[in-house]
VMD Tcl script that draws the C-alpha trace (Angstrom):
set ca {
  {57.02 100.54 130.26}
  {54.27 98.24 130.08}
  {55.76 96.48 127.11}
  {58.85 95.93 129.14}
  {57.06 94.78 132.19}
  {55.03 92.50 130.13}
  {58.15 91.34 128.11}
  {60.17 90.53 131.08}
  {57.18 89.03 133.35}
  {57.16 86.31 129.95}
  {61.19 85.52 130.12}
  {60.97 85.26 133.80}
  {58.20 82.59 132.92}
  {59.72 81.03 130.10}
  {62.82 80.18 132.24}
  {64.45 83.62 130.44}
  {67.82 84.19 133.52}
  {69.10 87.23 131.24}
  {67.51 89.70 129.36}
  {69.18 92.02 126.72}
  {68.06 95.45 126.18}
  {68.45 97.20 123.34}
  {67.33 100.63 124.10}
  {68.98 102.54 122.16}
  {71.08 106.13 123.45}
  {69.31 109.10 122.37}
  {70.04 111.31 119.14}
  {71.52 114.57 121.36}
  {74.65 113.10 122.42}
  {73.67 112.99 126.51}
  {71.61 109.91 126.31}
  {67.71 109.92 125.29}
  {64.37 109.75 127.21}
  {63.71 106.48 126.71}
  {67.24 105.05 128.15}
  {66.36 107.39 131.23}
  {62.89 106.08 131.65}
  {64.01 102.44 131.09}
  {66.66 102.43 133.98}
  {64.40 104.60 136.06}
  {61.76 101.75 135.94}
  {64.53 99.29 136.32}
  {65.50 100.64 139.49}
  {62.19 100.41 140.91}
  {61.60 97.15 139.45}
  {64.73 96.04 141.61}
  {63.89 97.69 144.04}
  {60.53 96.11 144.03}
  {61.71 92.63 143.58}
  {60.99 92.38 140.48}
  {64.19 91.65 139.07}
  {67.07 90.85 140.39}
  {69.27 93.65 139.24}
  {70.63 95.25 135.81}
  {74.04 96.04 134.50}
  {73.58 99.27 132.18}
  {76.51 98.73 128.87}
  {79.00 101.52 130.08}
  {79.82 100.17 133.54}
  {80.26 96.26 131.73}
  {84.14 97.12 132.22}
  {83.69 97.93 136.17}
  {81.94 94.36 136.75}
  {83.04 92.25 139.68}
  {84.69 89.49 138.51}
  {81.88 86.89 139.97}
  {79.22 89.32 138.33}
  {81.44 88.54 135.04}
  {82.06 84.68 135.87}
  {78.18 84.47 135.88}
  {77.40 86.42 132.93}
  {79.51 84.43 131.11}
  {78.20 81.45 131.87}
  {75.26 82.21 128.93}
  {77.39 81.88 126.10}
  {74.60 84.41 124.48}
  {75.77 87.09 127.11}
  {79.01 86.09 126.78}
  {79.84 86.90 122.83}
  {77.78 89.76 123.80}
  {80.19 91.29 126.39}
  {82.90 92.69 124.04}
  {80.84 93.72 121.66}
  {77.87 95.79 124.32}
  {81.30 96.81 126.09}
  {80.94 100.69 126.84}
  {78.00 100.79 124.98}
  {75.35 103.10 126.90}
  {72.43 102.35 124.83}
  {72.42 98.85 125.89}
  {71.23 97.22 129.64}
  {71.22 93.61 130.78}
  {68.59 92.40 133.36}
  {68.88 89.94 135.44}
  {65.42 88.50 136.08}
}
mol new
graphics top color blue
foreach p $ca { graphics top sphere $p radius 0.5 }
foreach p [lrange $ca 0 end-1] q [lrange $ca 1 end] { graphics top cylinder $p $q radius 0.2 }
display resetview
């Protein structure tokens, strides 16, 4: 989590809006420890202020359509939408 924290403190300074991560989904079919532990500290990162939220890659398909409108405004994120579509071992952050 450190990593992450420091990764993500240097986008947010770089300018970085969107982060892509690729955490992978666990190898026992019911999602892995490090997904858990990522979204766990994501929460409390949002909930901290840290970042601004984070859209895990299963629930892409139940996005607003403003949440989508703005994603898709990074044509990165946006080629990226189909293909992370219903995938759970991916999560965007919004910093």
């Amino acid at each position: 989590m450190e990593t992450l924290d420091q990764k993500l403190a240097t986008a947010h300074l770089q300018g970085v809006r969107f982060v892509r991560l690729i955490h992978g989904y666990g190898s026992s079919g019911t999602g892995g420890d490090i997904r858990a532990a990522v979204r766990r500290h994501l929460n409390a990162l949002r909930q901290n202020h840290k970042i601004q939220q984070f859209i895990r890659g299963e629930s892409y398909a139940e996005l607003s359509h403003s949440d989508k409108v703005r994603l898709t405004a990074y044509p990165e994120l946006k080629s990226r939408l189909k293909t992370d579509s219903q995938n759970p071992g991916v999560t965007i952050v919004e910093l």
